[in-house]
N, C-alpha and C positions, 0 to 999 in steps of 0.2 A: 471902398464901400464903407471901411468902419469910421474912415476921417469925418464923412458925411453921416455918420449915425450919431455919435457923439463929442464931446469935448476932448482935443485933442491934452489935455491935462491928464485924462483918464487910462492915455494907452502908456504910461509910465507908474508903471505900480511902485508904491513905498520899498514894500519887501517881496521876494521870491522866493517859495522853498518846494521843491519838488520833492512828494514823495514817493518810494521805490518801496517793491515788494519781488526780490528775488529766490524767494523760497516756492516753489512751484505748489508742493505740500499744501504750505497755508495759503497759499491761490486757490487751493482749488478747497478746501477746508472752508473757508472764508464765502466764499460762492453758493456752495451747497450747505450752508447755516442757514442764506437768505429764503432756501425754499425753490421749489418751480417758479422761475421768472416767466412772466407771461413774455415779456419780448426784452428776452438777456440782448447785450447790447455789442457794439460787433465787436468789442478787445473781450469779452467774457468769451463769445462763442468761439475765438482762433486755438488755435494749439499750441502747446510748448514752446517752439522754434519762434513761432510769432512775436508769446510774450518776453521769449528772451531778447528779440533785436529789440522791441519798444524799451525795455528796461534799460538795456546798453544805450541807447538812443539818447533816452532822458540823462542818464546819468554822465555823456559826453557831452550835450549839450548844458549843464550845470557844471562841468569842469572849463568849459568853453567861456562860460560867462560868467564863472565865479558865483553861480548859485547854489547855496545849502542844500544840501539833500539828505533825509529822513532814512533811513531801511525801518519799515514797519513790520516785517518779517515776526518775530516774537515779542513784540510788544504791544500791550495793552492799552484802548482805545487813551484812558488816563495817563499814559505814559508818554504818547505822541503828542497828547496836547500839551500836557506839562514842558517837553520840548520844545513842543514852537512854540509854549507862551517864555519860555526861557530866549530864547531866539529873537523874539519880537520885541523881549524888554517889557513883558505885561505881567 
């Protein structure tokens, strides 16, 4: 479906960096900043165990493929971009 949507040039990105956030605390710190979401989206509404396999998940699959990975955990929104602009060479 996606070969026929666009240029096959497109489905090979430059760079890849997954970012992880395994501090459950600031998951959920982080959520409840935004306010009452009208329709939280289905990784916000699961629970704990949930977002622990998807975190594991990302994070074997970036050891899989040699993609960089972030922990945004305690740091500040300035702080992450400075990283991946370090990362990117920007």
């Amino acid at each position: 479906l996606f070969r026929s949507a666009t240029n096959p040039r497109y489905m090979r990105p430059d760079d890849m960096l997954i970012l992880t956030l395994d501090d459950e605390t600031e998951r959920a710190k982080r959520i409840a900043s935004r306010g009452e979401l009208e329709t939280p989206d289905a990784f916000e509404s699961r629970d704990q165990e949930f977002q622990t396999r998807v975190n594991r998940a990302y994070i074997e699959l970036a050891e899989q493929y040699g993609i960089t990975t972030i922990n945004c955990g305690t740091k500040s929104r300035e702080q992450i971009q400075s990283e991946i602009r370090t990362l990117l060479g920007l």
